[in-house]
C-alpha positions, 0 to 999 in steps of 0.5 A, a space after each residue: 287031336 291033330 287029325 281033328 285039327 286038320 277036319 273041317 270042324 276042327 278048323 272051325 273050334 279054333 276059329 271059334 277059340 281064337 274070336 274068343 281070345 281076341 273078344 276077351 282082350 278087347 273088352 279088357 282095353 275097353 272096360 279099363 278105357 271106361 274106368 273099370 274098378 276094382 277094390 281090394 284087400 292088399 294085405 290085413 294085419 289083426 282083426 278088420 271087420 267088413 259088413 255090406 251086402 256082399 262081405 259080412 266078417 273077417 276081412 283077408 287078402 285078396 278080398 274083393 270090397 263094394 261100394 257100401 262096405 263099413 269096415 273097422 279097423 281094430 285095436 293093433 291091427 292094420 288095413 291096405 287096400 288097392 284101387 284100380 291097381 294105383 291107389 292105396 290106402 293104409 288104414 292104421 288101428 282103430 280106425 272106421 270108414 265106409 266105402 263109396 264107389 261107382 259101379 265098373 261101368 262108370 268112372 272112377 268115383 271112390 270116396 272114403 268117408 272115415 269118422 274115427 282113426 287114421 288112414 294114409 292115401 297114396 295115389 301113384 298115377 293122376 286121375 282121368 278127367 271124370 275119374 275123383 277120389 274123395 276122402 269125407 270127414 264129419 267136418 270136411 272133404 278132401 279132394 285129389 287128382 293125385 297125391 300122398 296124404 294122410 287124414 285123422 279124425 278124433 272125436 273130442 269129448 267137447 261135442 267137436 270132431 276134430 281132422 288133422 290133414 297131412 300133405 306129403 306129395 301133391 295138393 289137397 283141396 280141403 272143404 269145411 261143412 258142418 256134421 250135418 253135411 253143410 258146406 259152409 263155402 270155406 275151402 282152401 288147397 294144402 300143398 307137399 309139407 303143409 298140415 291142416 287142423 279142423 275142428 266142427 260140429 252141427 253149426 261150424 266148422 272151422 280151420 285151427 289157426 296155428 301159433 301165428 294165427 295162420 291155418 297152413 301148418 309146418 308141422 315140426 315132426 320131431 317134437 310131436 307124437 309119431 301116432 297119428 291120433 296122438 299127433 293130432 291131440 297134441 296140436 289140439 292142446 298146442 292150440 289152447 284147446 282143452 282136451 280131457 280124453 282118459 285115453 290120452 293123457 295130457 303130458 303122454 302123447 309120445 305115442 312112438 309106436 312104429 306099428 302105424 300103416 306106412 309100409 310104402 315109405 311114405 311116412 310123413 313123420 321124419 322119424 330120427 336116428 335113435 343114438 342121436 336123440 340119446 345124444 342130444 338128451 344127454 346134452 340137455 340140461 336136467 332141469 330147464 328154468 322157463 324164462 315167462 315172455 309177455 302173454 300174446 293173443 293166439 286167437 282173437 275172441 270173436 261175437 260167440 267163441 273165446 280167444 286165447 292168449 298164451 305165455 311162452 318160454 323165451 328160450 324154449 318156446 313152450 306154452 307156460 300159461 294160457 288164458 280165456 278171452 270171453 267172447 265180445 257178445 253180439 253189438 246190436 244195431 238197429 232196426 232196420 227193414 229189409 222189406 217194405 210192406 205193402 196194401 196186402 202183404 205185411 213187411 219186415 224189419 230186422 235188428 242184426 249183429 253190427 260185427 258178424 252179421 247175425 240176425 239178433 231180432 225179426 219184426 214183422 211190419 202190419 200191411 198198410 191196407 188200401 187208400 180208396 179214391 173217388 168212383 171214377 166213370 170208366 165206361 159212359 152208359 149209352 142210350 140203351 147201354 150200361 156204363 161202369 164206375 170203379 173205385 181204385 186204391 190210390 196206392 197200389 191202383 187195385 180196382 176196390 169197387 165196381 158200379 153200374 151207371 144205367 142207360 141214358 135213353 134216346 134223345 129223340 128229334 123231330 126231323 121234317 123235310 120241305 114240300 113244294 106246291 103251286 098255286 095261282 093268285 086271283 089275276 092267275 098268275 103262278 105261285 109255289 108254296 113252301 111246306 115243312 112236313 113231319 118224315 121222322 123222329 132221330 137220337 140226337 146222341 147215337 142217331 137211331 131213327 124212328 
């Protein structure tokens, strides 16, 4: 080998290794300047399905994901995924999602568009300036540049899709659409501690005002639930909301199960020393007798959707009672037209909510037609030319009606010219004679000449 080195072939084999070294490490620093990606399995626990056009099975460690991959997360199983080597997401069970991501050309563009579960996101480096990071709900989009959140998603037996987010480190900008993918303008940014609660369906989607009609919440970690969808029920019946689910029982949310996907240590649930709890139990009374405070409106019915009003403990603070306030109904008002109608095109009017704005009626108004006028001469005939008359709508000024004036004819005039002679009289003296001789007919109005 060494002899082979010292030829001038060898020189040449290592001059061609040593270009291919330096090749590779260059189009390494490129492809990672221009956001290359890559998605996959950090660790797998239980049973995880992935299907797409590459993976079709039993998800494993270290498997490579593509965009379009659905993966289920199954019952006492959990999921982390690595992105870009700095993103990571610990779906819990019974969770599902599909993966959208761009390809290793472009940017770093990762969508995670989750509809049943839980999964934690946790981004340890900001996002370069064409790079996002999304996670989809059926009811919302939240956005990042860099942060630690958790998204939950329920599907409740009323016909709504509820989301519960959780911000524990940077902020969230949170989008609210319809399930049919319709945004309806309304967005807000969610901060380190702060909570949101979404409920909508194929018409709204809206946020769930907390105890104190505010849509930020201070979520007090140690009286909820510890798992996630639990967690997320429970603020849902905190809210007057009625949630009939065989799964979850009311009055059992406790849902302490510590198996939830948190291994980062960012979990965002305050879990408590377990002697102490047993010390404040042992210091409760019994029995606690609810002292009824006034009933108070949680939620002010609007046109459509019922209030809520509640009556608290004094001393504990839990709901006692809870009654419906039945939507207003629509105020109509009157009609009024919002487009006038014209000679050809017919108007409308429209009777609307007086409250919200909702458009309650629609009439059409008939087109008004046209208003003839007089015939109006807009070209005079000449001698040998044809002249115009139109009609025009005294409205609008169409043109209705076009006439023909037919030509006036010539106006000839005979046109003589003066002749002189001379003459003598009877004793000879000179004499000149006038004379008018025809030369030619002439138009008196266009002067032709014949």
């Amino acid at each position: 080998m060494k002899e082979l080195m010292k030829t001038t072939k060898g020189k040449a084999i290592a001059g061609a290794i040593c270009a291919a070294v330096i090749v590779g490490i260059i189009l390494a620093v490129v492809l990672k300047k221009d956001g290359y990606r890559s998605i996959s399995v950090e660790d797998v626990k239980g049973t995880v399905d992935v299907v797409g056009e590459r993976n079709n099975g039993q998800a494993y460690k270290g498997q490579r994901l593509y965009s379009g991959d659905d993966v289920t997360v199954m019952e006492a199983s959990e999921l982390v995924m690595c992105a870009d080597n700095e993103k990571y997401v610990y779906a819990d069970e019974n969770t599902h999602f599909v993966l959208e991501a761009s390809s290793p050309k472009e940017s770093s563009r990762i969508k995670i568009r989750i509809d049943k579960g839980s999964e934690l996101n946790v981004l340890n480096a900001k996002l370069g300036i064409d790079d996002s990071y999304e996670v989809d709900t059926p009811n919302s989009t939240m956005s990042v540049r860099g942060t630690t959140f958790r998204v939950t998603v329920y599907m409740g037996n009323d016909g709504f899709v509820y989301t519960l987010l959780e911000v524990t480190e940077g902020r969230v900008l949170c989008k609210l659409k319809t399930r049919t993918g319709t945004y309806n303008g309304v967005e807000k940014e969610f901060g380190p501690g702060e909570s949101a609660l979404i409920r909508g369906n194929d018409d709204l989607s809206e946020f769930v005002v907390g105890e104190e009609g505010q849509e930020v919440r201070i979520l007090d970690y140690d009286n909820l639930p510890k798992a996630n969808v639990p967690r997320l029920i429970a603020l849902l019946r905190k809210s007057g909301i009625e949630i009939n689910d065989p799964q979850y029982p009311e009055g059992d949310e406790s849902g302490n199960d510590d198996s939830s996907a948190n291994s980062t240590g960012n979990d965002i649930t305050s879990t408590s020393d377990n002697s102490d709890e047993a010390d404040k139990d042992e210091a409760k009374p019994t029995e606690h007798v609810h002292a009824p405070d006034d009933m108070k409106t949680v939620k002010e019915p609007t046109c459509t959707a019922d209030g809520l009003k509640q009556q608290t403990c004094k001393d504990c603070g839990e709901v006692i009672k809870e009654e419906k306030i039945p939507a207003k109904g629509h105020v109509a008002g009157e009609m009024k037209i919002v487009k006038d109608a014209t000679c050809t095109e017919a108007g409308s009017k429209q009777q609307v909510c007086t409250v919200c704005g909702t458009v309650l009626a629609t009439e059409a108004i008939p087109a008004k037609g046209h208003v003839p006028g007089e015939l109006t001469i807009t070209q005079q005939p000449g001698c040998e030319e044809h002249g115009t008359t139109k009609r025009f709508c005294t409205v609008c000024g169409e043109v209705l009606e076009i006439g023909d004036l037919p030509p006036a004819g010539h106006d000839w005039q005979d046109v003589y010219r003066t002749e002189s002679t001379s003459t003598y009289t009877n004793s000879g003296a000179p004499v000149t004679v006038y004379t008018d001789v025809y030369d030619h007919s002439e138009c008196s109005r266009c002067g032709a000449r014949r």
